[in-house]
N, C-alpha and C positions, 0 to 999 in steps of 0.2 A: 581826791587829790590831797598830798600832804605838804602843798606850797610849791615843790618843786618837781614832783612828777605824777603821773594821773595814770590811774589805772580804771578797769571796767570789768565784772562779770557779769557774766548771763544764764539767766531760768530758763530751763523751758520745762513749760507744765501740760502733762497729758491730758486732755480732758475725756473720761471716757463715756459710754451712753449714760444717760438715767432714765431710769425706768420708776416712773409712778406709779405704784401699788395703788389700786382702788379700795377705797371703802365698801366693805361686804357685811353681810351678815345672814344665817341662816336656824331653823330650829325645827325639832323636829320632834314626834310625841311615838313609844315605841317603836323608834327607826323608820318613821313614815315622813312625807310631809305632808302637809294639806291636811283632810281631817280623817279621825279614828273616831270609830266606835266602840262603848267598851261596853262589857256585861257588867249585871248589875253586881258592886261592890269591888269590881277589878280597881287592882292599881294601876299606874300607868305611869311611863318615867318619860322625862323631857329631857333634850339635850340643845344647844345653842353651841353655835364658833362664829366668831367675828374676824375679819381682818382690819388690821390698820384703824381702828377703831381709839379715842382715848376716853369713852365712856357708854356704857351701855345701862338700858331701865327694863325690867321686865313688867309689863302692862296687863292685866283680865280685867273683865267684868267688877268684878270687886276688888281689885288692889289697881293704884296705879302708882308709875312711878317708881318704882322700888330698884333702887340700884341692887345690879348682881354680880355679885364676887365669883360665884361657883359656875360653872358651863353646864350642869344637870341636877336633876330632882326626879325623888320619885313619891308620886302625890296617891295619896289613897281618901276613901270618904268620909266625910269633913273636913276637909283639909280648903282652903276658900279658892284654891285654883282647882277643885273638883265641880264636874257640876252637875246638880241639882237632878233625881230621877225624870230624865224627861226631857230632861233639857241640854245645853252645852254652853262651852265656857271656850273663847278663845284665846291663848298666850299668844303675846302681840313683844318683839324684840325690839326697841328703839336705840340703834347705836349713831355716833357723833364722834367726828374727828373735828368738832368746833367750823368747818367750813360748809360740810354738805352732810344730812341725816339721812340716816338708811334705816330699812323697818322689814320684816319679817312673822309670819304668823303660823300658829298651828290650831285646828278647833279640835275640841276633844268635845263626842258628844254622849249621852248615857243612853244607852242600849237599856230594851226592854229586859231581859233576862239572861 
């Protein structure tokens, strides 16, 4: 109103669906998931994708923790995500959108020959 006469407009506002993305995340060791066997001295390359994620750790036997910028690796022997003749080593994926954590695994194990 300007004192003497009054006026009105009106919104209308769409609202349209929303769709919440779930938090994901997967990994994988030679294009496999679950576990691989490798021969002795082979390398082996990992890969990870996350969705909707705002932080991920990549976890083994001997490293934990370790924030990761990159989505793949490829690990050869000595390397401390390789493991051991005889044995196996599993990369473990921890992601977080701060409300709910999501987790993913691959083992990689050493082949006799």
């Amino acid at each position: 109103t300007d004192g003497t006469s009054t006026g009105s407009k009106s919104v209308v506002v769409s609202v349209g669906s929303y769709t919440r993305h779930s938090l994901g995340v997967s990994i994988m060791a030679n294009n496999s998931y679950g576990t691989i066997t490798l021969k002795r001295g082979e390398t082996y390359f990992y890969s990870w994708t996350s969705t909707m994620a705002l932080s991920c750790q990549l976890t083994s036997p001997n490293n934990s923790g370790i924030p990761i910028a990159g989505l793949s690796a490829t690990i050869g022997p000595g390397d401390s995500f390789y493991p051991k003749p005889g044995g196996s080593v599993t990369l473990t994926v921890i992601c977080t959108d701060d409300i709910k954590t999501v987790t993913a695994a691959v083992t990689i194990k050493s082949g006799e020959g």
